[in-house]
TORKOL-4160 file (C-alpha; in steps of 0.2 Angstrom, whole numbers, padded with zeros to 4 digits, m for minus):
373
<pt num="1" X="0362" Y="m0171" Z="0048"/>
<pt num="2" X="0368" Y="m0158" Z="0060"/>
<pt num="3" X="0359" Y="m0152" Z="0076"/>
<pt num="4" X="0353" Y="m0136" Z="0070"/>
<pt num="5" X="0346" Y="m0144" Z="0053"/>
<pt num="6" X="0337" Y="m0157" Z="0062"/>
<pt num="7" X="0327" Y="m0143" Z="0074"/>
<pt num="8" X="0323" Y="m0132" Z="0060"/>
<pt num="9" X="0314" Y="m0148" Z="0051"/>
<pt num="10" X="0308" Y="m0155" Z="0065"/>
<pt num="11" X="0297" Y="m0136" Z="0065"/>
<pt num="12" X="0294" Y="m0137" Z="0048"/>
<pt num="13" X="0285" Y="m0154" Z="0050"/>
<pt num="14" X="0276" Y="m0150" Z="0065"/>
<pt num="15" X="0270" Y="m0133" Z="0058"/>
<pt num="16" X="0264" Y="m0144" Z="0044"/>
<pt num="17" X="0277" Y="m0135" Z="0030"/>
<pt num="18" X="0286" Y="m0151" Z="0028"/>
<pt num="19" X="0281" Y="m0170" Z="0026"/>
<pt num="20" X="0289" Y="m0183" Z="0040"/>
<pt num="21" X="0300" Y="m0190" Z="0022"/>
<pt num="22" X="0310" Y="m0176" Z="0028"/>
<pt num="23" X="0318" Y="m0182" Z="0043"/>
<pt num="24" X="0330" Y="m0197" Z="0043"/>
<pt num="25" X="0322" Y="m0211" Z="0054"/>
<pt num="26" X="0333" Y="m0229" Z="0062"/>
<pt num="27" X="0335" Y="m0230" Z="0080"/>
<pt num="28" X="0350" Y="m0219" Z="0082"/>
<pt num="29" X="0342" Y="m0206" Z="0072"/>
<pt num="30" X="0324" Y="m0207" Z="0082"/>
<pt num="31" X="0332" Y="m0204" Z="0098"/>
<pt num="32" X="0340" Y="m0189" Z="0091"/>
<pt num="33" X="0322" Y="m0183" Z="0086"/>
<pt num="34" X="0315" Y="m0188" Z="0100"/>
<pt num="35" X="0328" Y="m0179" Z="0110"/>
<pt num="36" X="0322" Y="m0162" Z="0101"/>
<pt num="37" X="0306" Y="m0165" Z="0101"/>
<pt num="38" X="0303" Y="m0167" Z="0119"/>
<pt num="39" X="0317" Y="m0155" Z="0123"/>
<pt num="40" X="0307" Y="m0141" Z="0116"/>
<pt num="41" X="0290" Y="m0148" Z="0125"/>
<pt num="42" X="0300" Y="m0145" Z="0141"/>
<pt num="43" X="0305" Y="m0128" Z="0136"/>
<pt num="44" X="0287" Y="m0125" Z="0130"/>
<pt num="45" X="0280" Y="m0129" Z="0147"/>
<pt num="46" X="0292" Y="m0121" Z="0157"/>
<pt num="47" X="0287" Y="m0105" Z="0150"/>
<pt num="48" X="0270" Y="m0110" Z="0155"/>
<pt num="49" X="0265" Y="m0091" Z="0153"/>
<pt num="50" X="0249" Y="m0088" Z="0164"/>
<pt num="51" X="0246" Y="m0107" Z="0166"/>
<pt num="52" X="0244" Y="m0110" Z="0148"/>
<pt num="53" X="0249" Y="m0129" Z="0148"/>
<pt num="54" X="0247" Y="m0136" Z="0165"/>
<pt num="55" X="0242" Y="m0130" Z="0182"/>
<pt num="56" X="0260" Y="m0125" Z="0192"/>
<pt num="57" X="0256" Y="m0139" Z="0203"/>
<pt num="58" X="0254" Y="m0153" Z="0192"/>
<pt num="59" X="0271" Y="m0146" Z="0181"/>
<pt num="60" X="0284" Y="m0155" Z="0186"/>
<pt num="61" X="0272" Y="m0172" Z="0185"/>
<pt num="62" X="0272" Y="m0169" Z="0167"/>
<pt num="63" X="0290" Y="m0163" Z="0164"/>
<pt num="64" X="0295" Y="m0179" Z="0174"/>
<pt num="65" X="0284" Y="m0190" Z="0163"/>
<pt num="66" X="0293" Y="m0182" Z="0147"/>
<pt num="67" X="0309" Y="m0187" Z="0155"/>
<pt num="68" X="0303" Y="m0204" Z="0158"/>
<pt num="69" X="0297" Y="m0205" Z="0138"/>
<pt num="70" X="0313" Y="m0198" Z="0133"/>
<pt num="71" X="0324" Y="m0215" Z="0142"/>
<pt num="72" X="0309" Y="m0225" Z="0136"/>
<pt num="73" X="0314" Y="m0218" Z="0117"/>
<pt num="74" X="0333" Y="m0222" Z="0122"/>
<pt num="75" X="0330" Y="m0240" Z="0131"/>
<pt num="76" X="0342" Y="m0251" Z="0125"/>
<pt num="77" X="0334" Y="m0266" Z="0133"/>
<pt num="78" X="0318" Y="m0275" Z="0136"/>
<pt num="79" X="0320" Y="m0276" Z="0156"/>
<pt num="80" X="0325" Y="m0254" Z="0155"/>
<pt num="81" X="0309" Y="m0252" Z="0144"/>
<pt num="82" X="0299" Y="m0263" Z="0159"/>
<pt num="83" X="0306" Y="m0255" Z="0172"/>
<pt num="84" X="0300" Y="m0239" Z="0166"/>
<pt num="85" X="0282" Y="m0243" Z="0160"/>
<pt num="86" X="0282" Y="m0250" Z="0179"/>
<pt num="87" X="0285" Y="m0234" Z="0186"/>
<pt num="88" X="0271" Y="m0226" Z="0181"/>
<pt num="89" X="0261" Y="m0220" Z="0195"/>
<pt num="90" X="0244" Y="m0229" Z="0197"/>
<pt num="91" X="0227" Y="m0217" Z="0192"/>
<pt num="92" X="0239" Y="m0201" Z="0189"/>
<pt num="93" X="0234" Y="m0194" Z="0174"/>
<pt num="94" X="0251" Y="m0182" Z="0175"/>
<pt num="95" X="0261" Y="m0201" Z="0175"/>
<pt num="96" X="0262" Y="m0207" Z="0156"/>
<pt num="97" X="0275" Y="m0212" Z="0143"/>
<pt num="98" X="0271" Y="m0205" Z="0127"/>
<pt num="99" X="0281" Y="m0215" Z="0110"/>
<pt num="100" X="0276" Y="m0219" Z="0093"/>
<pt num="101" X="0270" Y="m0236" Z="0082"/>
<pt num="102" X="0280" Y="m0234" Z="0067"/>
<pt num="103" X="0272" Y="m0243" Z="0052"/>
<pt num="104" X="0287" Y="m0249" Z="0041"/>
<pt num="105" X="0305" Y="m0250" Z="0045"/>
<pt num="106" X="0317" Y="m0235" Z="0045"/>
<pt num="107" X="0304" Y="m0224" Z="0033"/>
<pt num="108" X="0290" Y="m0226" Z="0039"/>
<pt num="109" X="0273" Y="m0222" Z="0029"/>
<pt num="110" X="0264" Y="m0220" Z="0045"/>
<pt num="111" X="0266" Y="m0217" Z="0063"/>
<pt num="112" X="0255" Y="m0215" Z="0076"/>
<pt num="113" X="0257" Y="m0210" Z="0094"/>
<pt num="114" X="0255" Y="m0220" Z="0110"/>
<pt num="115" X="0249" Y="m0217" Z="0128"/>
<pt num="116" X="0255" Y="m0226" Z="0141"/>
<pt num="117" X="0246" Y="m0227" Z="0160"/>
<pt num="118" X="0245" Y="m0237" Z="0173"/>
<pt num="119" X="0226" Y="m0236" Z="0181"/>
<pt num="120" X="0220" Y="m0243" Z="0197"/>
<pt num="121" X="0220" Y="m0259" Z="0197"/>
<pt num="122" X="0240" Y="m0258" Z="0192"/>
<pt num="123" X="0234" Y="m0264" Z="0174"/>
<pt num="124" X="0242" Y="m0254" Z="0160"/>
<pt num="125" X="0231" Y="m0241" Z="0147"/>
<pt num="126" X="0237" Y="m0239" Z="0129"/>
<pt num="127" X="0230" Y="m0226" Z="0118"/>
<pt num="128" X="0230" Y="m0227" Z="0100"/>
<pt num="129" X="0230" Y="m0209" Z="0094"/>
<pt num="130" X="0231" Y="m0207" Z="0074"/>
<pt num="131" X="0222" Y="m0196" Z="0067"/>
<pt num="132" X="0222" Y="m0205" Z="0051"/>
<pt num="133" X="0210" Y="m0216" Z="0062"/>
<pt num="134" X="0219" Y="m0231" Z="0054"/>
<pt num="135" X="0212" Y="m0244" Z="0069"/>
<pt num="136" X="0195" Y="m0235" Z="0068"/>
<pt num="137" X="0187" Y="m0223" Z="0054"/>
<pt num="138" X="0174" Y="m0218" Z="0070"/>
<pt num="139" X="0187" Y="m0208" Z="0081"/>
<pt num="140" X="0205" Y="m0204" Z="0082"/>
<pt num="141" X="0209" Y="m0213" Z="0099"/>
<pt num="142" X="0206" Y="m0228" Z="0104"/>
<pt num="143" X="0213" Y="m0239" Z="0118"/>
<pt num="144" X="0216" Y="m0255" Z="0128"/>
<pt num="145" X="0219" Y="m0263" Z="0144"/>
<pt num="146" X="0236" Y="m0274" Z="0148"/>
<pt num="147" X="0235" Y="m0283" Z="0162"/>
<pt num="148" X="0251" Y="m0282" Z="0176"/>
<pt num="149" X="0255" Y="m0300" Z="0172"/>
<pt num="150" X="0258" Y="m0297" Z="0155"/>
<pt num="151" X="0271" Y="m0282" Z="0156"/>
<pt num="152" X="0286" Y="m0292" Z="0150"/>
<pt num="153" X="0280" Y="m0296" Z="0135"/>
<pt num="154" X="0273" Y="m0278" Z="0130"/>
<pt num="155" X="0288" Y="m0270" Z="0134"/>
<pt num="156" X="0297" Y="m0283" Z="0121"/>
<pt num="157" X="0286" Y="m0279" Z="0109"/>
<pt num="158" X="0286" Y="m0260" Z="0111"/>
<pt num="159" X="0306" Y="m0261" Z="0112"/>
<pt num="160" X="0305" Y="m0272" Z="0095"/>
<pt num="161" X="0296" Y="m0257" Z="0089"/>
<pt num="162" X="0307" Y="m0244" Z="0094"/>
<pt num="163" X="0322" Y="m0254" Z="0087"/>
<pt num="164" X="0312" Y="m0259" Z="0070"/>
<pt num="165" X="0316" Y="m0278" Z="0074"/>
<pt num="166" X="0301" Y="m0280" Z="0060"/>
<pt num="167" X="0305" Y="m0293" Z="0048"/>
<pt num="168" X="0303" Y="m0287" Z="0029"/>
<pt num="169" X="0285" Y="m0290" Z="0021"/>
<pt num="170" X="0277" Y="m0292" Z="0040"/>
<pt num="171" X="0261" Y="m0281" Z="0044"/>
<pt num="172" X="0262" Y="m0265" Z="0043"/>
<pt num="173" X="0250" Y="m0266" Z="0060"/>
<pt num="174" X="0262" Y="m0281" Z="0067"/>
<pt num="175" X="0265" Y="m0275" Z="0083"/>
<pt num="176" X="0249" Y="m0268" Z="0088"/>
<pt num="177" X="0240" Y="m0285" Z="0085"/>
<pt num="178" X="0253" Y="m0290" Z="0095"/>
<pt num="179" X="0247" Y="m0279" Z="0108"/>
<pt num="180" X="0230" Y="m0283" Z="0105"/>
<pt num="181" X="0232" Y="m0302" Z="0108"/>
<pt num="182" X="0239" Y="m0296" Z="0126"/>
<pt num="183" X="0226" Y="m0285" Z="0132"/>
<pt num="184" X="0209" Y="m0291" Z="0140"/>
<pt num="185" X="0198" Y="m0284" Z="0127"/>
<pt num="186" X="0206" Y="m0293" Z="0112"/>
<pt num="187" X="0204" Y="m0279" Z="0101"/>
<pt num="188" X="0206" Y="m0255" Z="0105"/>
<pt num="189" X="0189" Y="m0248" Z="0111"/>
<pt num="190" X="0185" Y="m0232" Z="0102"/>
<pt num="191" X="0186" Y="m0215" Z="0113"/>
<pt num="192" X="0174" Y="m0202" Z="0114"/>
<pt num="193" X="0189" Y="m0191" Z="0112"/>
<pt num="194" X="0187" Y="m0180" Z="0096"/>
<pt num="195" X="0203" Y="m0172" Z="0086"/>
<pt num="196" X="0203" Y="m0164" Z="0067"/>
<pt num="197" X="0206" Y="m0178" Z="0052"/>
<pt num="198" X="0225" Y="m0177" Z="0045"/>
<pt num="199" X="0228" Y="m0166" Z="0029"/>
<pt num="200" X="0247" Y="m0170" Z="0028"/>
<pt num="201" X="0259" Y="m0181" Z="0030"/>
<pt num="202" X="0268" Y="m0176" Z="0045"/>
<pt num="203" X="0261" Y="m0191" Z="0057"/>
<pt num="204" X="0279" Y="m0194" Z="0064"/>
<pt num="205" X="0277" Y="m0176" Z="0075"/>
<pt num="206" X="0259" Y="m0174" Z="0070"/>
<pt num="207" X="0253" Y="m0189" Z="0081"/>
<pt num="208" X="0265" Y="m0187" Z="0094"/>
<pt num="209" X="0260" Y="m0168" Z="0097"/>
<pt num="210" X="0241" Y="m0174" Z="0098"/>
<pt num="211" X="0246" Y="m0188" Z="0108"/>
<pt num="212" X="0254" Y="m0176" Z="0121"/>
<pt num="213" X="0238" Y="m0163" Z="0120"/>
<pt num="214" X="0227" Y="m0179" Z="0123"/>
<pt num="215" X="0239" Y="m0181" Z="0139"/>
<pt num="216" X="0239" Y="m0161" Z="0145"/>
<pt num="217" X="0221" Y="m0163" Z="0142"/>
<pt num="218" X="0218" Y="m0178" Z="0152"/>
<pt num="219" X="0228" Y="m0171" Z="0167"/>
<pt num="220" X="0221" Y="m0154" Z="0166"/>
<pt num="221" X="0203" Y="m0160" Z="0166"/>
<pt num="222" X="0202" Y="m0179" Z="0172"/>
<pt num="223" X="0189" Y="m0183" Z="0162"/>
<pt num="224" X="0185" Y="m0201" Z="0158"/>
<pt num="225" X="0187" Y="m0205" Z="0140"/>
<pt num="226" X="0176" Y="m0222" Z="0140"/>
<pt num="227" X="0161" Y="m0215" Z="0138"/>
<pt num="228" X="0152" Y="m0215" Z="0122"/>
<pt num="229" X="0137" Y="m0205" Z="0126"/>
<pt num="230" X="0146" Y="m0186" Z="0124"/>
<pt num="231" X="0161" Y="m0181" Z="0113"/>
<pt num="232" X="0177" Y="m0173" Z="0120"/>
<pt num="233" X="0187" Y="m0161" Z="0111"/>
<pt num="234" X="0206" Y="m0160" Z="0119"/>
<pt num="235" X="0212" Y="m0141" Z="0118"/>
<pt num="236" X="0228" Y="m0133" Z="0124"/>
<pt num="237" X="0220" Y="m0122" Z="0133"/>
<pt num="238" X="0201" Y="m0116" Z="0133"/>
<pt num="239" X="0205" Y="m0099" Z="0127"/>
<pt num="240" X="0202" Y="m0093" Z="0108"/>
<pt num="241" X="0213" Y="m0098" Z="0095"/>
<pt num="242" X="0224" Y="m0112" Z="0107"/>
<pt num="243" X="0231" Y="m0120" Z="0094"/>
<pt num="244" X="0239" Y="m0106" Z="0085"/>
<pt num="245" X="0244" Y="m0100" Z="0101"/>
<pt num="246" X="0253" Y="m0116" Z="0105"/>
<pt num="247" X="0262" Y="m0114" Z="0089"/>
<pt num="248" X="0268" Y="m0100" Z="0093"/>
<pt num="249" X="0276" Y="m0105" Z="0110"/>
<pt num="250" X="0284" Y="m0121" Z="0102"/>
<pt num="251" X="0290" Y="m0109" Z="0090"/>
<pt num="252" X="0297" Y="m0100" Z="0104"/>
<pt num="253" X="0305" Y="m0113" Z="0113"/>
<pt num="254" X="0313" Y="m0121" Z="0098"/>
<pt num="255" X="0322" Y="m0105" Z="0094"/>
<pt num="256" X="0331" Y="m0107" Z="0111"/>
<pt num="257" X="0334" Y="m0126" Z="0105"/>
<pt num="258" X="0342" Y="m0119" Z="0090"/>
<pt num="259" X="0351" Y="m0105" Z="0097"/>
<pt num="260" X="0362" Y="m0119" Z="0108"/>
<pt num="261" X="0366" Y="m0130" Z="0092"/>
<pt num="262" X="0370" Y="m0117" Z="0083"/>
<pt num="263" X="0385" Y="m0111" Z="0096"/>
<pt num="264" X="0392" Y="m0128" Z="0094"/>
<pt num="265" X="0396" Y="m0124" Z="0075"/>
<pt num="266" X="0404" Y="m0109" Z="0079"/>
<pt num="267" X="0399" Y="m0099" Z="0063"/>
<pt num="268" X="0396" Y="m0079" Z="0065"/>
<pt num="269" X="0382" Y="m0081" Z="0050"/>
<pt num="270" X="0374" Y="m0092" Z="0060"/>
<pt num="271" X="0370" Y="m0077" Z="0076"/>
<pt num="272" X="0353" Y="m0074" Z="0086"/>
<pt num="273" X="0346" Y="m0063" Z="0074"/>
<pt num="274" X="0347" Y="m0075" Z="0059"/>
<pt num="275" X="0342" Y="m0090" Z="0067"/>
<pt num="276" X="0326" Y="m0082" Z="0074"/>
<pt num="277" X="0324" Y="m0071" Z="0058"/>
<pt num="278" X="0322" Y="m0090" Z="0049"/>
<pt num="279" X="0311" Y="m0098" Z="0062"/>
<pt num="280" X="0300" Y="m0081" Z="0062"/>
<pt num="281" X="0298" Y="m0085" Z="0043"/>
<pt num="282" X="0292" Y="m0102" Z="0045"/>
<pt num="283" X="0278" Y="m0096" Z="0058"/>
<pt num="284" X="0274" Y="m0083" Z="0046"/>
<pt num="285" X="0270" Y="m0098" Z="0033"/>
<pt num="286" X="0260" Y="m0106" Z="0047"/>
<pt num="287" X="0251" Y="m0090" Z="0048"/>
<pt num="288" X="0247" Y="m0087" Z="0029"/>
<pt num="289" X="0242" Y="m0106" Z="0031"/>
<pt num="290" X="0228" Y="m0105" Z="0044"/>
<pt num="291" X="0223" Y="m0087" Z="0034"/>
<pt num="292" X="0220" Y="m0097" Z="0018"/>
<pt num="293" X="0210" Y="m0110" Z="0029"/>
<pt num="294" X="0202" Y="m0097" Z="0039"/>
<pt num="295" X="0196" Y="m0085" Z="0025"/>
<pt num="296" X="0198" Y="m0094" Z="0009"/>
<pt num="297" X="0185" Y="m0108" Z="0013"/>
<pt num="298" X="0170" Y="m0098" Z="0007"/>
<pt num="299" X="0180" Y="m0089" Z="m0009"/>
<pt num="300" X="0176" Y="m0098" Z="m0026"/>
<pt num="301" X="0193" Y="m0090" Z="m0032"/>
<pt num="302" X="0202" Y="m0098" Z="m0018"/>
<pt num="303" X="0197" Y="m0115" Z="m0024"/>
<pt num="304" X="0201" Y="m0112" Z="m0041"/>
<pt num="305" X="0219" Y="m0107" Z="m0037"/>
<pt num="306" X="0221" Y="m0121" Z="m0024"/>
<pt num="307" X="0215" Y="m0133" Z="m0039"/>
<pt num="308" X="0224" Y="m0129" Z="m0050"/>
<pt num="309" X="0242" Y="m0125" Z="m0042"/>
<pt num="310" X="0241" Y="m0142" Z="m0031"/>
<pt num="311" X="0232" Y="m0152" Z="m0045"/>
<pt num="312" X="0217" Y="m0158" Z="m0033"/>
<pt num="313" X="0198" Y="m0157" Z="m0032"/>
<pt num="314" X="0191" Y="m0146" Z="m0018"/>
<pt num="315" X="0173" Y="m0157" Z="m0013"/>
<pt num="316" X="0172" Y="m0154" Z="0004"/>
<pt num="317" X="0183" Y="m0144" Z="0020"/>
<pt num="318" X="0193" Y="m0158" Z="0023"/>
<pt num="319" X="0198" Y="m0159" Z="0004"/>
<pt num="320" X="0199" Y="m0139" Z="0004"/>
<pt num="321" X="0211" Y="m0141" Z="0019"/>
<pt num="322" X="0222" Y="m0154" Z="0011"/>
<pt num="323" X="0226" Y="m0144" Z="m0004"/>
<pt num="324" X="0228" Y="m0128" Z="0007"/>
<pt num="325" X="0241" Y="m0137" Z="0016"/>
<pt num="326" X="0250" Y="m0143" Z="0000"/>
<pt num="327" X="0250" Y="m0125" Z="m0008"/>
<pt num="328" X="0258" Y="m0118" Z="0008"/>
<pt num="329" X="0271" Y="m0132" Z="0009"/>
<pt num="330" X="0275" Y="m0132" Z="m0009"/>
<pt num="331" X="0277" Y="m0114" Z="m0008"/>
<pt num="332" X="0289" Y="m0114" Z="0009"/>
<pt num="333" X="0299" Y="m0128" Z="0000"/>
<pt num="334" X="0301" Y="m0117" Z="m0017"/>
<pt num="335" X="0308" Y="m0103" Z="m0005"/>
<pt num="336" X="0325" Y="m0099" Z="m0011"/>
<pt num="337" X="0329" Y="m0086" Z="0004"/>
<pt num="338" X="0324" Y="m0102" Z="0015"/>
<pt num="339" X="0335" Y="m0112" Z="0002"/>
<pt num="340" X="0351" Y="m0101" Z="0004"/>
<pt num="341" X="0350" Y="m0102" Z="0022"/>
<pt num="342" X="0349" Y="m0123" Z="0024"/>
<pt num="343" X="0362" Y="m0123" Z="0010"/>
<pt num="344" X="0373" Y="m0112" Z="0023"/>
<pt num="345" X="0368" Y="m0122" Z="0039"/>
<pt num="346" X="0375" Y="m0139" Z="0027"/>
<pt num="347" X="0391" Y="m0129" Z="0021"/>
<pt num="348" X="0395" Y="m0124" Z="0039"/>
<pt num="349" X="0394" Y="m0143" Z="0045"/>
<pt num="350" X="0405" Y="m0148" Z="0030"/>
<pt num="351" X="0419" Y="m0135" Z="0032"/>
<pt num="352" X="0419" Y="m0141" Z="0051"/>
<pt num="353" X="0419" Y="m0160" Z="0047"/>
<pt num="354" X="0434" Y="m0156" Z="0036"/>
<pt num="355" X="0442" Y="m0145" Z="0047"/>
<pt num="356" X="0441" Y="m0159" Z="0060"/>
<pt num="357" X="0450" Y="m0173" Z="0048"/>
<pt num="358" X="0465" Y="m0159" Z="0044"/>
<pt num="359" X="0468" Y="m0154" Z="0061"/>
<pt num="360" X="0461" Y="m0170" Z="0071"/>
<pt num="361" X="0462" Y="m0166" Z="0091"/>
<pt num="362" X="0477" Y="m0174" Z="0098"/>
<pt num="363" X="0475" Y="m0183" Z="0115"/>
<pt num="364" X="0489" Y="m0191" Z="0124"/>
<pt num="365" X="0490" Y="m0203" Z="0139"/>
<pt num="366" X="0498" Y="m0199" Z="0154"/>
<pt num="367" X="0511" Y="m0211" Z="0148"/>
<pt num="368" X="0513" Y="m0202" Z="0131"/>
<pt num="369" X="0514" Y="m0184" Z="0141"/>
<pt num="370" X="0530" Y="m0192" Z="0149"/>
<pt num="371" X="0538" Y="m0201" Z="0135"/>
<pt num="372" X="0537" Y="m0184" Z="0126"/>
<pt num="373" X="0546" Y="m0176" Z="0141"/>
């Protein structure tokens, strides 16, 4: 899959227009995702318009976190992977290494994200956040303490992760029970952190994105999560509508993402003005999404469609939402202008693969140059 391919499906998933199936998963490929994906965060934040995100002064904290979670995704060793988690900064909410626990081997059927902190006592936090609430049906986060002693071993079994080291018909929960049998509390504590059940199947980015609000959250407002007796809803930013607004600065930052690979193909049909004209029309089905959610709830008609075009039973807002979600991203995938313009993307790669095998670059040695003279 070529670059500019890969960030406009890494949008589609996180706008929720496409299922995770979509992107191609394995070690080499998740580091290319990963490398996108936290790319575009950077971006995101460095816009940081009127203090959105992050306070100014806390910015670069979190940009170098996302840094550090980037060459955690590319460790190629369990002793890079410790050094790393070792560097965290003790009690900095702004010091973190955000990943992913994969559930089944180079496909997998569910991911969730992880938080990584070093607190006080130079013990080491992981948050579980899945908002499937696979670990616990009460909450989406949950966590657990790892004492310093026992860092070696946890950074083998989150680089086993990473790598899918997991051995057909193991666990699909393997390596957090692993995790579990390290930490002090022999089993993840629920949070009083509240986020919005999962209505499709895009947990690869999905869980990853909540995992980073959880993180901008935490730094912004250093609240303590361990207690049970008030409930805490993470937010981009305490203005209205923050999540849409979010959206629409990822949107943003991606397109600049895609601008950059789209110069390496070299195609004049792939300029500025199509590229954003295609990443526009994928916010706008983000849009129609939330406006089907937003006003369709309460319209008996609405239902009826949404039954009967994603062959589901409305009973509730959750099941309503679901359905919405499927109509939207059955509907983006059926959209032939959006077809034409992948298909183009994947003819342009092809015609510059063969181009390459007919007229291969030659490069001579310095011996070579002189032997020719």
């Amino acid at each position: 899959m070529n670059d500019l391919k890969r960030h406009f499906d890494i949008l589609a998933v996180a706008l929720g227009l496409k299922y995770s199936g979509t992107l191609i998963y394995g070690d080499a490929e998740g580091k290319k995702n990963d490398q996108i994906l936290f790319s575009t965060y950077k971006t995101m934040l460095k816009q940081n318009q009127n203090k959105f995100f992050i306070d100014n002064q806390k910015l670069s904290d979190v940009l170098e976190s996302l840094d550090r979670s980037l060459r955690f995704s590319h460790a190629e060793t369990r002793e890079e992977a410790e050094q790393l988690i070792h560097q965290l900064k003790s009690e900095t909410p702004s010091s973190f290494i955000l990943c992913r626990d994969e559930r089944e081997k180079n496909t997998p059927s569910h991911a969730s994200g992880l938080l990584l902190y070093k607190n006080k006592n130079k013990d080491y936090l992981i948050y579980n956040i899945d908002k499937n609430r696979n670990i616990d049906k009460r909450t989406s986060v949950n966590f657990l303490t790892i004492p310093a002693d026992k860092l070696t071993k946890l950074s083998k079994i989150l680089l086993e992760e990473k790598l899918n080291y997991r051995l057909p018909g193991a666990s699909p929960f393997e390596n957090l029970r692993k995790i579990v049998d390290l930490s002090e509390e022999k089993f993840f504590l629920p949070t009083d952190i509240s986020l919005s059940l999962q209505t499709i199947g895009n947990c690869y980015i999905k869980n990853i994105e909540a995992a980073f609000k959880v993180a901008l959250h935490r730094c912004n407002h250093s609240i303590n999560y361990y207690s049970k007796d008030s409930s805490t809803t993470p937010k981009w930013n305490n203005s209205l509508a923050s999540t849409l607004k979010m959206r629409y600065y990822f949107t943003l930052a991606m397109k600049k993402q895609m601008i950059n690979s789209a110069i390496q193909l070299d195609d004049p049909a792939l300029n500025i003005t199509s590229i954003n004209k295609m990443a526009d029309k994928l916010f706008q089905y983000y849009l129609e999404k939330k406006k089907i959610k937003t006003h369709g709830w309460k319209d008996q008609e609405t239902h009826s469609i949404l039954e009967k075009k994603t062959d589901s039973k409305i009973t509730d807002y959750h099941s309503f939402s679901k359905a919405a979600n499927k109509y939207v991203a059955d509907t983006f995938s059926n959209d032939l202008e959006t077809k034409q313009f992948f298909s183009l993307i994947d003819k342009i790669q092809v015609a510059k693969e063969r181009k390459k095998e007919i007229n291969p670059v030659k490069k001579h040695s310095i011996n070579n140059k002189y032997h020719t003279l």
